[in-house]
N, C-alpha and C positions, 0 to 999 in steps of 0.2 A: 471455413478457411481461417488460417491463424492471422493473418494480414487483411486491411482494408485496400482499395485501390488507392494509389500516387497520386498527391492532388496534384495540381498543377504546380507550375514552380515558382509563380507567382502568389503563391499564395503563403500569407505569415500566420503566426497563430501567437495568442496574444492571453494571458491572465491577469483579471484586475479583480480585487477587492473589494466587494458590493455592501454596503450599509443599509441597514434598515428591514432586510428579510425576516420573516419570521414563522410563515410556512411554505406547504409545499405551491398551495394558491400563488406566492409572489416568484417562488421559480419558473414555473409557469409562465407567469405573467413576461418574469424579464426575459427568456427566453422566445417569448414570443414577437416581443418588442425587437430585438435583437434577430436572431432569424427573419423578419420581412425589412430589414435595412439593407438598403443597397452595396453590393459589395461581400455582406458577408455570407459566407459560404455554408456554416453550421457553429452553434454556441448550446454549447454547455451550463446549466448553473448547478452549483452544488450547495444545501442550502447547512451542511452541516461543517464546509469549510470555509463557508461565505464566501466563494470565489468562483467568477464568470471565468469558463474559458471559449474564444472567439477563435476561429480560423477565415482567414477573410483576404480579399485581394486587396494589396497594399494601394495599387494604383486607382479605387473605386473609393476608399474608404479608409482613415487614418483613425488615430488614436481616439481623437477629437471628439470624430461621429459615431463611433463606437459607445463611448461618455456619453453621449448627447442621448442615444436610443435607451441603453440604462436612467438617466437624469428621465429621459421620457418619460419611461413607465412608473413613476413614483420613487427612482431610488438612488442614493449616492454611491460613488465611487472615492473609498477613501484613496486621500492623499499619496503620492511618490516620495520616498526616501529624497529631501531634497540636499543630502551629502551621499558621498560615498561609503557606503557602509559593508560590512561582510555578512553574509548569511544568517549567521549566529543572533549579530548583531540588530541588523531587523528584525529576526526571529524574537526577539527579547522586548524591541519596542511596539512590534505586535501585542505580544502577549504582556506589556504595560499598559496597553491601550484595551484589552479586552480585562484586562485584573481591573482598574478602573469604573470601566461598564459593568463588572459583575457585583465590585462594590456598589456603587449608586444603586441596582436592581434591588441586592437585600435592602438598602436603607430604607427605598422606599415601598418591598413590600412589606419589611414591618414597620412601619409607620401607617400603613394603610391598614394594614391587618390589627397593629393597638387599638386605633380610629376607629374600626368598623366592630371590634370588639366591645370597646366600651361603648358604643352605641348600643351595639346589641342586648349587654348586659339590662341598661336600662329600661329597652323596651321591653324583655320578657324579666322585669323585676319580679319576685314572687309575691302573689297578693295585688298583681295590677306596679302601674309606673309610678313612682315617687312624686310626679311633678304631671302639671299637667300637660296634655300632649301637645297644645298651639304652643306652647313655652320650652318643652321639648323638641320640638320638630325646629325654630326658631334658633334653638343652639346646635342644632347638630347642624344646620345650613352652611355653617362657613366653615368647620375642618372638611366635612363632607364637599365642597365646592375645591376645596385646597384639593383632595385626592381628585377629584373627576377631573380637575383643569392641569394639577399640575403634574401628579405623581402619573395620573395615566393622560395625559395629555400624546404618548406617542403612541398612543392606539387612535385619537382621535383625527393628526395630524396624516399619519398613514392612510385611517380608513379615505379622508376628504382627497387624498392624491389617487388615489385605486377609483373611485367615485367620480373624478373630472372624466377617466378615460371609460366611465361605463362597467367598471370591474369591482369586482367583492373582492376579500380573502379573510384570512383570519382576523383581522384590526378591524374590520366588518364588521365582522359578528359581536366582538367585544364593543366594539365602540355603538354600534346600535344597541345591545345587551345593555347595558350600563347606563345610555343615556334616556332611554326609557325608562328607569327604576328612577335614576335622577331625576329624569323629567315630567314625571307623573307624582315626585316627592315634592319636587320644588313647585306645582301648582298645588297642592295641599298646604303647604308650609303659607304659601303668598295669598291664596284665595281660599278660608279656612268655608269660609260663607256658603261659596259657592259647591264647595267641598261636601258640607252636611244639608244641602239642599239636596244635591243630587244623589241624597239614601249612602253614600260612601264615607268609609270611615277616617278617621284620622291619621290611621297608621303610616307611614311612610318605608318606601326602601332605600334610605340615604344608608343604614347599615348592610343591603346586602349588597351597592354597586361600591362602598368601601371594600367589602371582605372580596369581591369578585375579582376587583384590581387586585387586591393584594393576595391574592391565591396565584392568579396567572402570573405576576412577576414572580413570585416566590418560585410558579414553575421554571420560569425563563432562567432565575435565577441557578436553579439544580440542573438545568438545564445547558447551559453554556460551564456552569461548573466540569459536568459529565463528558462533554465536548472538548474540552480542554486536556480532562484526562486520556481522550481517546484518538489525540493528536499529539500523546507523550511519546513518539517514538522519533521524530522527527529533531524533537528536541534533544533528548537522551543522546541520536545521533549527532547532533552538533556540538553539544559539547563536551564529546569524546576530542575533540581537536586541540590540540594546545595552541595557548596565545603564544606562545615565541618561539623562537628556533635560534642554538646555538651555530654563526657564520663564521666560516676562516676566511678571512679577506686579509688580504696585503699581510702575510704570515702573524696573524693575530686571531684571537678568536673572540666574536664576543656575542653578548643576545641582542637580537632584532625581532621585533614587532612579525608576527607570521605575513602581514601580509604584502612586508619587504622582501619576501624571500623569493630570488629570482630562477630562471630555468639556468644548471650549469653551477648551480653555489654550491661549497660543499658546504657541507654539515654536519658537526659532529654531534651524536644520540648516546649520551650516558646509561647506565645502569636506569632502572624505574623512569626513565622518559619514556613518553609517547614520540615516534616518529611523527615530526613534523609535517611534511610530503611527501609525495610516490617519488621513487629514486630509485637507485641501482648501490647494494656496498661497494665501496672502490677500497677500504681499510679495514683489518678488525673482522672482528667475528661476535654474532650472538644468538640467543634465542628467543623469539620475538613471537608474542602471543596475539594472533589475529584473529580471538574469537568476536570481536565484536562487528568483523564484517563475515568471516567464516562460517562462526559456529563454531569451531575447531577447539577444543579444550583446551589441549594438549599445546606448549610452542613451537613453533616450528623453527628448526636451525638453519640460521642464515650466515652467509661465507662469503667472498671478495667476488662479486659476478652475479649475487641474489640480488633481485627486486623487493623492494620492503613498501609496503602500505604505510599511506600517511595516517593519523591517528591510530593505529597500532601499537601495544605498548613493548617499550624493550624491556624484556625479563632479567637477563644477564648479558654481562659481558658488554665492553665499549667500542661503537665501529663509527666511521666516518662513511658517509655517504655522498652522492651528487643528486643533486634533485632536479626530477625529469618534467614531471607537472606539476604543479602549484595553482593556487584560486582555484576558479572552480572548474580546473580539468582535473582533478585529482581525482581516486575512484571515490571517495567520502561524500565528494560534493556532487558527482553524476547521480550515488547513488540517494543522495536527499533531493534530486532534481528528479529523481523517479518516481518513489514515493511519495511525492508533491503531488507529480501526474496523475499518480494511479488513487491518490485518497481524494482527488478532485473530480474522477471521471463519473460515469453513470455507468450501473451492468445491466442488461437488459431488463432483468426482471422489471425495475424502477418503471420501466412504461406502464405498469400496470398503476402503480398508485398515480402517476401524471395523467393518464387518462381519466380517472377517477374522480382527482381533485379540482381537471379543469371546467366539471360542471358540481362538482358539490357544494362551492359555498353559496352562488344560486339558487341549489335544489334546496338549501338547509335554511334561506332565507325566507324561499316560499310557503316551507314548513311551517314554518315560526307565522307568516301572516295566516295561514289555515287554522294552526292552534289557536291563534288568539279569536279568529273569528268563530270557530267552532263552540269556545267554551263561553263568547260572550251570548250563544245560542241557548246555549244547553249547560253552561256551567255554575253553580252553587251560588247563592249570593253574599257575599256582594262580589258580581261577574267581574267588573273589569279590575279590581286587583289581583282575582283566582288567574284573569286570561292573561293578565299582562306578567303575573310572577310563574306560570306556565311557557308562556314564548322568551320568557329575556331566558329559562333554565334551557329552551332549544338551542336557544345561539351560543350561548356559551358551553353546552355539556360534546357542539359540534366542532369544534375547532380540530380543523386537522393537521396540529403540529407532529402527532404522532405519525401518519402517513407519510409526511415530507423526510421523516428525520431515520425511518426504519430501515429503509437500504444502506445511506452514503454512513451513517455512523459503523453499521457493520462494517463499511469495507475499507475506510478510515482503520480501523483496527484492526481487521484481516491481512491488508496491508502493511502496516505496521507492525505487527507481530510476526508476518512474513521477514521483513528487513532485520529485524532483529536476530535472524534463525539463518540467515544467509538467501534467504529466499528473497528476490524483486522479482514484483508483480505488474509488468505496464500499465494495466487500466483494471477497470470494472468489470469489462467484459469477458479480459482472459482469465482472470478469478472466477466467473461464473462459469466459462467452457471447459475447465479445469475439473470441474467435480463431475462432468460429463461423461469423460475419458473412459472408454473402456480396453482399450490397446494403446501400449506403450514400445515405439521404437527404437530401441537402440543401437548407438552409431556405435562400432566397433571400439575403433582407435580414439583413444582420447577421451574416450564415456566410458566405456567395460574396462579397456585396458588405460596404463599409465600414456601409451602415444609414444614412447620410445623406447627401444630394445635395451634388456639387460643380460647380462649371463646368465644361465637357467642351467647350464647344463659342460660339465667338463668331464673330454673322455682322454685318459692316457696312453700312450706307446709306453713297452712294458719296459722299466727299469725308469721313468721320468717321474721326478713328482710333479703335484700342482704349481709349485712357487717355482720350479724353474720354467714351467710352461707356460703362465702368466707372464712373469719376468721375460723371456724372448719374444711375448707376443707384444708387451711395453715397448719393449725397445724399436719393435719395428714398424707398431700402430701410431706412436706418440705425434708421428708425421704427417699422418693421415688426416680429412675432413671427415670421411667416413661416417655416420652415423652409426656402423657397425664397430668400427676401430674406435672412437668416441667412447662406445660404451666399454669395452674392452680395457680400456684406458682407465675412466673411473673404476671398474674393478680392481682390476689391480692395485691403482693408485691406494684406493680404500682399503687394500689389505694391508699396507704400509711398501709397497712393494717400490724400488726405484729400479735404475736402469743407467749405464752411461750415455754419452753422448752418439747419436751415429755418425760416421765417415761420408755414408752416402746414403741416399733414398731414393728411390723411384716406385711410384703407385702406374700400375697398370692397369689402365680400366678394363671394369667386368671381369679383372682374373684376380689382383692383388694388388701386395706392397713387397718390395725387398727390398731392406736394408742392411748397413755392413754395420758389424758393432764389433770396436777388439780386435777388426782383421776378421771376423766373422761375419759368413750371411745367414739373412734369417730370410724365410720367406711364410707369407700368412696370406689366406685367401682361398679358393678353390682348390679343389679337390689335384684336379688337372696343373694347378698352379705350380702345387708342390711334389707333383707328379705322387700321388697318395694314393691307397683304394682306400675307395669310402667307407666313411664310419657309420654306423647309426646314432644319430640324435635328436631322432622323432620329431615331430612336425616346428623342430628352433631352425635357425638357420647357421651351417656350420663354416666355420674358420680353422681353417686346416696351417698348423706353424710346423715350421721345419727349420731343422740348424744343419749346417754343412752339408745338406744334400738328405737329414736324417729326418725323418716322423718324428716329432718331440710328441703330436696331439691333435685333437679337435675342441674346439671351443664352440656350445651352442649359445647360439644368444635369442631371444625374441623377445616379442611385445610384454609385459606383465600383466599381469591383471591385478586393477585396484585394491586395496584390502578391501573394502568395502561393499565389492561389487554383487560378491553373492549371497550376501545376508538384505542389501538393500532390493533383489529381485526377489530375494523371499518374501520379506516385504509387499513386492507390488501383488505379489499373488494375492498374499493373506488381504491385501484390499480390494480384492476383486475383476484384476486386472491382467487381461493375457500379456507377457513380455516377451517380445520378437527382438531378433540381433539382424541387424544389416552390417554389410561389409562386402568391401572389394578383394576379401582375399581369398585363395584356393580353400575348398567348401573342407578340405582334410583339417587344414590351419581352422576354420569356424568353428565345426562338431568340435575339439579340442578346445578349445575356449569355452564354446555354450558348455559342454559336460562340465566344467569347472566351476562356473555360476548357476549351473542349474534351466540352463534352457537346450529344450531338444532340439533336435536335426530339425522336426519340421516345422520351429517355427526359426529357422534361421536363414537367411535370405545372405547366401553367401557369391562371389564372384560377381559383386553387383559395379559400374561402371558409375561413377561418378556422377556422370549426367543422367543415369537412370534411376536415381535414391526415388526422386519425386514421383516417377511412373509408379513406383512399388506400392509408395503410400496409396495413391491414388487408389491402386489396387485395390487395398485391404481396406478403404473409405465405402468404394465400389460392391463390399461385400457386407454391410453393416456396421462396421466398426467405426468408433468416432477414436482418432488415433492423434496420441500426441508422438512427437519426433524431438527425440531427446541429440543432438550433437553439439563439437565444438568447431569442427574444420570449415574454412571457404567452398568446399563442392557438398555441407550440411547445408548451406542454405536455401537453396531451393526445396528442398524434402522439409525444412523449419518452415516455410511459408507455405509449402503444399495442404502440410497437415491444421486437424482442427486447431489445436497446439502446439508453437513450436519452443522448445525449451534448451536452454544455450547454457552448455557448462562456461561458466565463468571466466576460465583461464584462458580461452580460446579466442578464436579470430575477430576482430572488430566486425566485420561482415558478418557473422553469424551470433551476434550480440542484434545487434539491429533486425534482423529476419525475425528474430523470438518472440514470444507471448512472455516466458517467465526467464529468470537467468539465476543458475544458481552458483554466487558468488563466489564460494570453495572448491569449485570442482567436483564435489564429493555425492554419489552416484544418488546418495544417502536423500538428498534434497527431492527428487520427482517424486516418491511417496508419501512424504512430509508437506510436500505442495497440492497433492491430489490432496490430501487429509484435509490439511487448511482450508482449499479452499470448502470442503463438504462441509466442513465443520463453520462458515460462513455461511454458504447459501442454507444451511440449516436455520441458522439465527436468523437472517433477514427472513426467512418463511414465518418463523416464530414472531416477528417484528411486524410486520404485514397482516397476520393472521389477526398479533392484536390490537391492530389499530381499527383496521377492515370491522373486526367483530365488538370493538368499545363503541364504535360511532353506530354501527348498526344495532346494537341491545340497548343502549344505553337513550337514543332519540325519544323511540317512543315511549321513554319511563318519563324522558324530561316534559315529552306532551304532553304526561298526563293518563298513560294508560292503564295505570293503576288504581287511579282513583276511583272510577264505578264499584270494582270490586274489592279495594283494600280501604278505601279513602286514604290514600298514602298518596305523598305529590315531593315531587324532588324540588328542592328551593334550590334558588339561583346560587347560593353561595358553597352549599353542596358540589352544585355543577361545577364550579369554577375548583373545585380542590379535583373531584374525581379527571377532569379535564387537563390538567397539571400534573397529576399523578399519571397519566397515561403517557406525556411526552415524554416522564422521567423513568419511568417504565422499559420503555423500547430504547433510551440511550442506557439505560442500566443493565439490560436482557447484550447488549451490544460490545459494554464491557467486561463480559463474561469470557471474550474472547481471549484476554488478556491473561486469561489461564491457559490457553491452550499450549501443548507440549509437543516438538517438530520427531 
């Protein structure tokens, strides 16, 4: 089903900012914490937007206790904007506070990485150490103490909060990893005696818990790097907006701050401005390029009665506008309020590594005591440095940042690179039911075709041209509501064609209009109207004009169909996908249509009744097909929420915006094959992401325990583990921004 069920109406849903995550272990965790609090209904973590989302009854559970169950489980909730700020704006001091964090990460992984460097140099000097080792070990104690306490101190402070509650994660592993090389250095260093009593050497690993730390920052470092880039669309989108808008107030015009601009201001848009707000032109005339919410290359011409998009740029021409929404009703900021949602949500697959991780850093802890025990059994001598730099390579070659980060960063960018193409994607989940699809339904009116009639088709009485026959159909339509007389009207109008005034009008329903023009009547409408025998003009529908009693003509008019419509179901073929036309109208008018796009008779589902869209689907669900429903009208939204997918042309009704899984922001038919693509071309990569985290942790353990050594004498050191370990989380965010090529 493309829809969940209604929660109750009590219930709010709420995103907060979680500090201190670091894998997939502490999502887990806080969600755990989170879900058995009272009140809340279901929470979300996402560990690659650092952002909790809660849905919970307001009257059970506030803000507060919400913060409190987070705080619970080892983790902060950063800070609320405490001014009023605009989107952008927080967006910026966001991303000052993580530019910040990623500084401080480098400094201090190489400062730990110089540190553990020149240590090391030292100890494998060639020809043995320059200095003797109690005198060596002696000075490496205090930069070595400086990295373990200070540079990685928040592995340590993490692991001791995950520990009060009975819980491991990643800052586990490192922080037990590290302080056993530490702490097996620092009683060599202090007790040298005791040391070569007990047959064990002098050696120390003060340089491999330096190089460890600073390998894993260094990851975290490329890491929140890569995250940054793959949360570039959000950005990109907001500041597409401009800071000011030119206002005409008390007959002056001047610039104001955008986010003084009120509903009802007018506002005039220059040449090379961006439109301020969504408005209506009420002045002027231009051409106004809305690829960056479209897609649309090309600009589209806008004229005294068009709607123009806020951040859109004007190409030419200068017009005055009124603005209709502003803040963040505009479509800019719904549609960065969407792509928030959907780069925060989970797609099911992700159960699979949650399930995985909620017992691995456990499983990977026990490991590590079995290596160490095993090799101080059976392992080389001198055993307990072989056992102990065997277990600290388990903890740390296991860290499952890659698992946590493989899903949400793919769809972080799948989404993203949707919004950029015109494509909005609500969540995780419809991204993933999306590559599923194997039946695509198409609503007639307003999806295939344009959704309003034009002239298609003009037949003459003999000795009449077209321009007089337009011209008396002007004069006597211009009166009309009509949506037939409407179009009639812009035709003409469009030809340059005018008309004088008329004396009188009267519109008779279901037969016509007649009006006097000059002392002349015209009459246009039915056949019967104009007492006429009928013309042929094939499955349009005909407007029969008459002057003084005489046949001037018939005028057909009907639906259009999109340019676009039937290279974009070519399309869905070539991607593997049957495409069906629903519609309510006479199955002669359908076949006529489908033959035009390229769909036959039998897969066209014509003369269908409004309230029966959804039985159809159901039908063709009923028969194996996992089917998405592509519409824009108020009687598409039940057939949108029937189907596995529901997909809302853009332009269309608020109510069938809401029913949708996807919305494609243009209109443009173009988008539901580009959306199936996207999303395959995602759950591709998250397989590929999954595949390699699953298979780094699994090859890679028992190399760390040591399985090589009976037959290679080869043993992975800890400071190895800790680069291959880093290399894997930056890996799967790099395999993730591959998406960032993709083309709609």
């Amino acid at each position: 089903m493309a829809t969940t069920a209604t929660p109750p109406a009590t219930t709010d849903e709420l995103t907060l900012p979680v500090v201190g995550m670091t894998c997939a272990s502490c999502v887990n965790r806080i969600e755990r914490f989170l879900n058995k609090a009272d009140g809340v209904d279901a929470a979300t973590v996402n560990l690659a937007t650092e952002r909790a989302t809660v849905r919970f009854d307001p009257a059970v559970i506030d803000r507060g206790g919400i913060v409190a169950a987070i705080e619970a489980a080892g983790y902060e909730v950063a800070p609320e904007a405490t001014v009023s700020a605009t989107d952008e704006a927080q967006t910026d001091a966001t991303e000052a506070v993580h530019a910040a964090e990623r500084r401080t990460l480098l400094t201090q992984a190489i400062a730990s990485l110089g540190i553990g460097a020149v240590m090391m140099a030292i100890m494998f000097w060639p020809g043995g150490a320059p200095w003797p080792m109690m005198d060596i070990n002696r000075w490496f104690l205090v930069p070595a103490t400086i990295v373990q306490f200070i540079f990685g101190r928040r592995f340590l402070v993490a692991a001791i909060k995950a520990g009060r509650h009975g819980d491991a994660t990643m800052d586990t592993l490192v922080a037990v990893g590290t302080m056993a090389a530490y702490g097996y250095s620092l009683f060599v260093t202090l007790m040298p005696e005791a040391t070569m009593a007990a047959g064990l050497g002098m050696e120390t690993y003060f340089d491999s818990a330096a190089i460890i730390i600073g390998f894993i920052l260094l990851g975290r470092w490329l890491e929140a790097r890569a995250k940054g880039q793959a949360s570039g669309a959000i950005k990109a989108l907001l500041r597409l907006r401009p800071t000011t808008a030119r206002v005409l107030r008390e007959g002056a015009e001047r610039e104001i701050p955008l986010d003084q601009v009120l509903v009802g201001d007018l506002l005039r848009v220059r040449p090379g401005d961006r439109v301020p707000v969504d408005g209506v032109v009420i002045d002027g005339a231009s051409a106004v390029d809305e690829s960056m919410l479209t897609g649309e290359s090309l600009p589209v011409e806008k004229a005294v009665g068009d709607r123009v998009i806020g951040a859109t740029m004007n190409a030419s021409g200068s017009f005055v506008m009124r603005a209709e929404r502003v803040g963040r009703d505009t479509a800019l900021s719904q549609i960065v309020a969407l792509v928030e949602r959907a780069q925060g949500s989970k797609a099911p697959i992700q159960r699979v590594a949650d399930r995985v991780t909620g017992w691995f850093v456990p499983a990977v802890l026990v490991i590590a005591v079995l290596t160490f025990a095993a090799w101080m059994l059976v392992g080389p001598e001198p055993r307990l440095p072989f056992a102990l730099s065997t277990a600290i390579a388990v903890l740390i070659i296991a860290c499952p940042c890659a698992m946590g980060l493989a899903t949400p960063t793919a769809i972080m960018v799948g989404t993203g690179k949707g919004a950029e193409s015109g494509i909005l994607i609500r969540d995780g989940s419809a991204l993933e039911r999306a590559g599923a699809i194997t039946a695509v339904v198409l609503d007639k009116t307003g999806t295939i075709t344009a959704g309003e009639p034009s002239v298609v088709r003009v037949e003459l009485a003999a000795g009449v041209t077209e321009r007089d026959l337009l011209a008396a159909a002007l004069a006597a339509e211009r009166g009309s509501e009509h949506p037939l007389a409407e179009a009639i009207v812009r035709h003409a109008t469009s030809l340059g064609l005018t008309s004088p005034e008329t004396t009188s009008f009267e519109a008779v329903a279901g037969h016509g209009v007649r009006a006097t023009v000059d002392g002349v009547e015209i009459l246009a409408g039915t056949a019967s109207f104009v007492r006429a025998e009928p013309m042929d003009v094939g499955v349009a529908s005909p407007v029969y004009v008459a002057r003084d009693g005489a046949l001037l003509g018939v005028i057909g008019l009907a639906d259009t169909i999109k340019p676009e419509a039937a290279e974009a179901i070519a399309r869905l073929r070539q991607t593997g996908l049957d495409a069906w036309m629903i519609t309510g109208d006479r199955r002669a008018v359908a076949d006529a249509i489908g033959a035009q796009v390229g769909i036959g008779p039998e897969r066209i589902l014509a003369e269908v009744l409004p309230g029966d869209k959804a039985a159809r689907v159901t039908e063709l669900q009923e028969s194996g097909a996992v089917v998405a429903m592509v519409g824009d009208g108020i009687n598409d939204a039940p057939a949108l929420a029937q189907a596995d997918l529901g997909i809302a042309i853009g332009t269309g009704a608020d109510v069938a915006l809401e029913a949708s899984d996807i919305t494609l922001v243009g209109g443009a038919l173009s988008g539901v094959p580009a959306a199936v693509r996207l999303s395959r071309a995602t759950m591709r990569t998250i397989r590929q992401n999954l595949g390699w985290a699953f298979g780094y942790n699994i090859g890679l353990i028992p190399v760390a325990a040591g399985l090589l050594w009976p037959a290679l004498g080869w043993q992975l050191s800890p400071a190895l583990a800790a680069a291959a370990m880093a290399l894997s989380s930056v890996s799967v965010v790099s395999n993730s921004l591959r998406l960032r090529a993709f083309r709609p």
